[in-house]
C-alpha positions as CSV (number, residue, x, y, z in Angstrom):
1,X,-12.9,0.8,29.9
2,X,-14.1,1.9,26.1
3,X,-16.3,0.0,24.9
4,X,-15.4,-1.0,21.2
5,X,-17.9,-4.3,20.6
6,X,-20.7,-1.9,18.3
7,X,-17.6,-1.1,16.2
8,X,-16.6,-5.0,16.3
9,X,-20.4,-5.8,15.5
10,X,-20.6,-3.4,12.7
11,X,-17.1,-4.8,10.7
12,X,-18.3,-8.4,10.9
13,X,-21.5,-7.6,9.1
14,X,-19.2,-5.5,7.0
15,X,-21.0,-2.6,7.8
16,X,-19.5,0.6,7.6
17,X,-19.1,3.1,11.4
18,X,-20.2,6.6,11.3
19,X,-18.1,8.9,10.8
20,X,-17.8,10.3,14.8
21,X,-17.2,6.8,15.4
22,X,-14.3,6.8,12.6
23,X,-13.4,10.2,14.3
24,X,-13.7,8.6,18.0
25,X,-11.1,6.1,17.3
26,X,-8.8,8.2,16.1
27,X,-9.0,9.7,19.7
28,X,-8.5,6.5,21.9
29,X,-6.3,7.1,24.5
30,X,-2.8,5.7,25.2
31,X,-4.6,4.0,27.6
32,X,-7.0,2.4,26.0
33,X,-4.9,1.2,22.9
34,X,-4.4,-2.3,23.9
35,X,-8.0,-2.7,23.6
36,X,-9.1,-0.9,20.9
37,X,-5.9,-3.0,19.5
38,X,-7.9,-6.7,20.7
39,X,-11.0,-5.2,19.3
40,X,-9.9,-4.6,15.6
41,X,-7.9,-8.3,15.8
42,X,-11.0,-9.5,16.3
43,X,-12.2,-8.2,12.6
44,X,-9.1,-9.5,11.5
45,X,-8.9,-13.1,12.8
46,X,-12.8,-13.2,11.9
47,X,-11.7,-12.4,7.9
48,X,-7.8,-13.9,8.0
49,X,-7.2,-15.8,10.8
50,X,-3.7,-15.4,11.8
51,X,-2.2,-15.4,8.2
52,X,0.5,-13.1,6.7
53,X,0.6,-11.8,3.2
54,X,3.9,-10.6,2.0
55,X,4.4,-8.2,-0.6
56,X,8.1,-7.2,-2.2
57,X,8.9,-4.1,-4.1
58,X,10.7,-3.0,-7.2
59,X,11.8,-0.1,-8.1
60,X,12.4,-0.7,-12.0
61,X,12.4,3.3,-12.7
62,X,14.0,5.5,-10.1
63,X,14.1,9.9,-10.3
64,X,13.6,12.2,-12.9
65,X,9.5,12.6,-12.1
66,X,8.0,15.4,-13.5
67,X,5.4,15.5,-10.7
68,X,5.8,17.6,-7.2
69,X,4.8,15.3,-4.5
70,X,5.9,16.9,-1.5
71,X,6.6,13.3,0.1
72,X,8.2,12.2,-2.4
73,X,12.1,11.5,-3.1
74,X,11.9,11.2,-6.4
75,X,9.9,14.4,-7.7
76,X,10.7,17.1,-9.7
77,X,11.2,19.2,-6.6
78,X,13.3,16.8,-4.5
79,X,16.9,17.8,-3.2
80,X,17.1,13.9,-1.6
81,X,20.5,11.9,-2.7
82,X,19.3,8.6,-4.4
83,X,19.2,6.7,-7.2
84,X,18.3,7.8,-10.4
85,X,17.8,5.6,-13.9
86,X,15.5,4.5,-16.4
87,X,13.1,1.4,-16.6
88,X,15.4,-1.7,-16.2
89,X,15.3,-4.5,-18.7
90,X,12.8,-7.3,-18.5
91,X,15.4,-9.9,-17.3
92,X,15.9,-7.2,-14.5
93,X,11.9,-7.3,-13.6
94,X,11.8,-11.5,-14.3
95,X,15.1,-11.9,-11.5
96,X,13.2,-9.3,-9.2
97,X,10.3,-11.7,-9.4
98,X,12.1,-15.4,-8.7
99,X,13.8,-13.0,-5.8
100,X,10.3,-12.2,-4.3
101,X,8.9,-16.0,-4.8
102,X,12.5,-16.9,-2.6
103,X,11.4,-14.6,0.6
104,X,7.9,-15.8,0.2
105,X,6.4,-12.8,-1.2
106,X,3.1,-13.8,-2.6
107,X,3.1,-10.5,-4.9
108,X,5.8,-8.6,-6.7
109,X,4.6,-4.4,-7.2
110,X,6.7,-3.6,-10.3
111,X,6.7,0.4,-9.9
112,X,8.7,3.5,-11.8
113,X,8.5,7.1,-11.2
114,X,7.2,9.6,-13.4
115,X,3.5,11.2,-14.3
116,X,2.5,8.5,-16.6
117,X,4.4,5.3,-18.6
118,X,5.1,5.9,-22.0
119,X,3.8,3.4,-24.2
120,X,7.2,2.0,-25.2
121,X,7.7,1.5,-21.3
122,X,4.2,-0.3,-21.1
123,X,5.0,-2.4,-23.9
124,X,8.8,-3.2,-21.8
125,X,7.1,-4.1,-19.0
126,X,3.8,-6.1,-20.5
127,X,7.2,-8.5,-22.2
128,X,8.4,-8.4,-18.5
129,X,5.4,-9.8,-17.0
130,X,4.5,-12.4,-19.7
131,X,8.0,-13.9,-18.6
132,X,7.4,-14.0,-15.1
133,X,4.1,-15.3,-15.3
134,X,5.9,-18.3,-17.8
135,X,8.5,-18.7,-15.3
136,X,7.2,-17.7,-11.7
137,X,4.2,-19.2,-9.4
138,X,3.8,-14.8,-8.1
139,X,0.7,-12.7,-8.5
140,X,1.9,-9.3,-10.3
141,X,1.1,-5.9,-9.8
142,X,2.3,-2.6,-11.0
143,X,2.5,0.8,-9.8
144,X,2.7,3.5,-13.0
145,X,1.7,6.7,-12.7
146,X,-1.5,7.7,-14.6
147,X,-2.6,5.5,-16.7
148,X,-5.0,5.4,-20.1
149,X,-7.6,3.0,-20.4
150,X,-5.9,1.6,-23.6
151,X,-2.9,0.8,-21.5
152,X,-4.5,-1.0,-18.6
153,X,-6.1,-3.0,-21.3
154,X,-2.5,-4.2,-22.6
155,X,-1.4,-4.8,-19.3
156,X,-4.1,-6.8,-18.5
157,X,-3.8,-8.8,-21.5
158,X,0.1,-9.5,-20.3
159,X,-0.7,-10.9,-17.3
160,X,-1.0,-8.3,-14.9
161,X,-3.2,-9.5,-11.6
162,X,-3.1,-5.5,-9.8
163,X,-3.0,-2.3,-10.3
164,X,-1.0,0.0,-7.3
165,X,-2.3,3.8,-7.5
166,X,-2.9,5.5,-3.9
167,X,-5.3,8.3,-3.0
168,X,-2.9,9.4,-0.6
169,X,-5.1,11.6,1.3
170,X,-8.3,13.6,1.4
171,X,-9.5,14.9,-1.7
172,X,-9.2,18.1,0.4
173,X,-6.0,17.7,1.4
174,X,-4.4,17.0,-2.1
175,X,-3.8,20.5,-3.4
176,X,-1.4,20.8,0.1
177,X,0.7,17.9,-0.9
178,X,0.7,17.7,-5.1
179,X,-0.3,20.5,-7.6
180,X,0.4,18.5,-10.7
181,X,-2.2,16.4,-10.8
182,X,-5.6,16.3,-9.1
183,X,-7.2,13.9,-6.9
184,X,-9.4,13.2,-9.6
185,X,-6.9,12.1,-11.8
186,X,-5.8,10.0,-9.3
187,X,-10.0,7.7,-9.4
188,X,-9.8,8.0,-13.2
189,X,-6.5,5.7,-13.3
190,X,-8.2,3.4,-10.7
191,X,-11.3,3.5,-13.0
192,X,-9.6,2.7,-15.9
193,X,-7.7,-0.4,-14.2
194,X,-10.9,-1.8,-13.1
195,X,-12.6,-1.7,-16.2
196,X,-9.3,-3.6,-18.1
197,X,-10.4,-6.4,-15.0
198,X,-7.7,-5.7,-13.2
199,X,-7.6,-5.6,-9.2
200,X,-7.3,-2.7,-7.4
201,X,-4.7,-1.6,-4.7
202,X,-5.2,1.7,-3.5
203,X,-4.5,3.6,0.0
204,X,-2.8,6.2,1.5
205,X,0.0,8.1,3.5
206,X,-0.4,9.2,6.8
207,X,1.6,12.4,8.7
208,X,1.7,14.6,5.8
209,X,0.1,17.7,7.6
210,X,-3.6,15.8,7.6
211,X,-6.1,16.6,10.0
212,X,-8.2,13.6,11.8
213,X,-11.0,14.7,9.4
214,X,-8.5,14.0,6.7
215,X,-7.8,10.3,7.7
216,X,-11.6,9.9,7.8
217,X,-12.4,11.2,4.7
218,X,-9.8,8.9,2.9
219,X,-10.8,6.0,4.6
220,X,-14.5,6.7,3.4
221,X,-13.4,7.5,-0.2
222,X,-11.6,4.2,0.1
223,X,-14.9,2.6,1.2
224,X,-16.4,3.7,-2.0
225,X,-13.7,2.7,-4.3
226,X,-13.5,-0.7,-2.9
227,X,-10.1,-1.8,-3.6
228,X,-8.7,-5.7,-3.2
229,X,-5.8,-4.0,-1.0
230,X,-5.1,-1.2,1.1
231,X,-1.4,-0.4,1.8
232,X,-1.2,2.5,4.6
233,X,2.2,4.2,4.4
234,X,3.5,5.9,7.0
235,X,5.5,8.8,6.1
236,X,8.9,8.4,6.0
237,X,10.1,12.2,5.7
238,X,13.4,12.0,3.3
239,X,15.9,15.1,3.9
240,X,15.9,16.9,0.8
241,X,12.3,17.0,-0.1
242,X,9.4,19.6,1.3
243,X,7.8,17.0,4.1
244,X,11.6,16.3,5.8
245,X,10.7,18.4,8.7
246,X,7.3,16.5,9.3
247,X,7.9,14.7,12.7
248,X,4.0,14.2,13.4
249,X,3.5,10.0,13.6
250,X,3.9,8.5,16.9
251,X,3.4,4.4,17.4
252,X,-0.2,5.2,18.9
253,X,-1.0,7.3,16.5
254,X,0.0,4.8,14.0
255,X,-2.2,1.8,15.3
256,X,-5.2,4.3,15.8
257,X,-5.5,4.5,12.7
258,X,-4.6,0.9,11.2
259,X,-7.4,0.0,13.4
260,X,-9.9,2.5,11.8
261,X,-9.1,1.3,8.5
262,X,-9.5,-2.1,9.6
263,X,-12.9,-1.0,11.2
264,X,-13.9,0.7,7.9
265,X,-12.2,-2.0,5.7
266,X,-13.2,-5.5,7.8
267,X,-12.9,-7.4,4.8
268,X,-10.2,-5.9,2.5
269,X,-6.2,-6.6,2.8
270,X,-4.9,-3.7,4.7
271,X,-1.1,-3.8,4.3
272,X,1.3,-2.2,7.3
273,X,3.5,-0.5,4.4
274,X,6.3,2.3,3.8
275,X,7.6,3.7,6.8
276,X,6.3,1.3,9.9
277,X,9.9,0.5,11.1
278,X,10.6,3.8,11.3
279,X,7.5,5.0,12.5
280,X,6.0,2.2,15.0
281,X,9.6,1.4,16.1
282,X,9.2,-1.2,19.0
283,X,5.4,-1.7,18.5
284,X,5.8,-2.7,15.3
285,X,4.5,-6.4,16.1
286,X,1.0,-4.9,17.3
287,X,0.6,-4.0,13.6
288,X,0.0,-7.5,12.9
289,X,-3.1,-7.6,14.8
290,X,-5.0,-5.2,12.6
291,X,-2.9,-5.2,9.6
292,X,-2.8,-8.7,7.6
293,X,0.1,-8.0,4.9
294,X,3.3,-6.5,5.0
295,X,5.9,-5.5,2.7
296,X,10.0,-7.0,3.3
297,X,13.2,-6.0,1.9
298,X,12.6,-2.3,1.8
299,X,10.7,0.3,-0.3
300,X,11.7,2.7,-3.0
301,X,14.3,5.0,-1.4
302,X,14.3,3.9,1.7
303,X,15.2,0.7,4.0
304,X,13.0,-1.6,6.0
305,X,12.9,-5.2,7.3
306,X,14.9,-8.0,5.9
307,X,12.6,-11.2,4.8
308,X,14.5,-12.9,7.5
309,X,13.6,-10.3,10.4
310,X,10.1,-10.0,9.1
311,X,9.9,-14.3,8.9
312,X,10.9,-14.0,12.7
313,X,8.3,-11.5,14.1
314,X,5.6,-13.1,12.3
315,X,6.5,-16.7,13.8
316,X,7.3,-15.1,17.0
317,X,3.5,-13.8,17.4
318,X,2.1,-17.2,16.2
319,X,1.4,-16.0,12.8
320,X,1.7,-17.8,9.4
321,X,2.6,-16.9,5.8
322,X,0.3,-17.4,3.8
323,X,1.6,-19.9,1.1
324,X,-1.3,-20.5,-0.9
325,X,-1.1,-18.7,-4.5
326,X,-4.6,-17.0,-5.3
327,X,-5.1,-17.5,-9.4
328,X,-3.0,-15.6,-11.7
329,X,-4.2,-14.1,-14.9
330,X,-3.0,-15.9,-17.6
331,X,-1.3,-15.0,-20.8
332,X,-2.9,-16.4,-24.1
333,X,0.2,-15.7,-26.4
């Protein structure tokens, strides 16, 4: 038997493990994973009991990005068959919204595709979001490219409760998997969003290529960022773009690292996100354990778990929803 209670010990003082420690978890062994598994729920139940947070998704602006993310279906070097238009109205955004408040979502992540929003979309959505937060009891958050200080400031001032922009992977990594922007680019948008006073949701996506030492150093940069939320994605490879071959993710693989980030993260909302049905297949329940938010009814491009289907496997582990609405910023129009 591993022993795992100094890494237990460690996360409920909210201290941070070593790096070999971060790098020993990583290397658990099949046979071991049920209890490095108990050992990170233990984090977990100690910060969020046996409560769910739901998250939906909307994609208000789909295609056309100028950007080359090699994960992504919707860059400017993507072959992949989807969708493509421009932002969708506000009445669009405010029905998305009373849609996620029916499946229980406590947040709605407003997100288009491109570099950066231009300031007539910001002003679009900012009319969006003063609606919903009329008309909706739903915290809000957005996912826009880069962003200026100036606009996180106006969205902010709308109503906005989050900002969504990922590291995605090591700052050493980056240049592998996006050369038109920089990691940097990447913290100055976060930075901006937390000076407006907004919260911060920022994480990553795992099986792009990344070496252990990779994961690590995310999960560290992650540590010094501090975000409110961490959504680990779990790549989804999309025929059509340059990842579609990647077949690296297993389930164990998976959870390892869920429970590092929980490990590194005791205290933070680590969201199970893009690519976990596909990716922990029949495990996907154990992700609950570590992870204490999910998103339901699908991602950008790609399909995942009905609200009912997601409903059922949290009841069916003895889990709850969390119901209660943390306070939403409010407009002063």
């Amino acid at each position: 038997m591993i022993d795992f209670s100094p890494l237990v010990t460690k996360a409920l003082q909210r201290e941070c493990p070593t790096r070999t420690e971060c790098l020993e978890v990583l290397k658990t062994p099949q046979t071991h994973l049920l209890e490095l598994i108990a050992a990170a729920y233990r984090v977990r139940h100690h910060f969020f009991g046996n409560t769910v947070r739901l998250q939906m998704l909307l994609n208000a602006k789909s295609g056309a990005c100028q950007e080359d993310c090699h994960y992504c279906s919707q860059s400017s070097i993507s072959r992949a068959t989807i969708d493509r238009y421009g932002l969708v109205s506000p009445q669009t955004m405010l029905d998305g919204a009373r849609r996620a408040s029916r499946v229980k979502a406590q947040r709605y992540c407003i997100v288009i595709s491109g570099r950066a929003p231009l300031d007539r979309e910001i002003a679009q959505i900012a009319e969006a979001v003063k609606q919903i937060k009329r008309e909706v009891p739903i915290q809000v958050c957005c996912s826009l490219g880069l962003l200026t200080a100036a606009q996180a400031v106006q969205l902010k001032a709308a109503g906005v409760d989050r900002i969504n922009h990922n590291l995605n992977t090591s700052e050493s990594h980056h240049p592998n998997i996006c050369s038109t922007h920089t990691f940097h680019d990447r913290l100055t948008t976060l930075n901006h969003a937390r000076a407006a006073g907004l919260e911060l949701c920022s994480g990553g996506i795992i099986g792009m290529g990344e070496r252990d030492e990779d994961v690590v150093d995310l999960a560290l940069a992650l540590r010094d960022l501090a975000p409110d939320s961490i959504p680990i994605n779990l790549l989804h490879p999309v025929p059509g773009t340059p990842l579609e071959h990647m077949q690296d993710l297993t389930p164990h693989r998976c959870l390892t690292i869920l429970c590092l980030f929980r490990f590194v993260h005791p205290h933070r909302e680590i969201r199970a996100a893009g690519g976990r049905e596909r990716n922990l297949r029949s495990l996907q329940p154990l992700a609950l354990y570590v992870a204490d938010s999910l998103f339901v009814d699908g991602y950008l491009t790609t399909p995942g778990q009905s609200a009912p289907e997601v409903w059922n496997m949290i009841e069916d582990l003895g889990f709850t929803i969390e119901v209660e609405r943390q306070p939403t910023s409010v407009h002063s129009a």
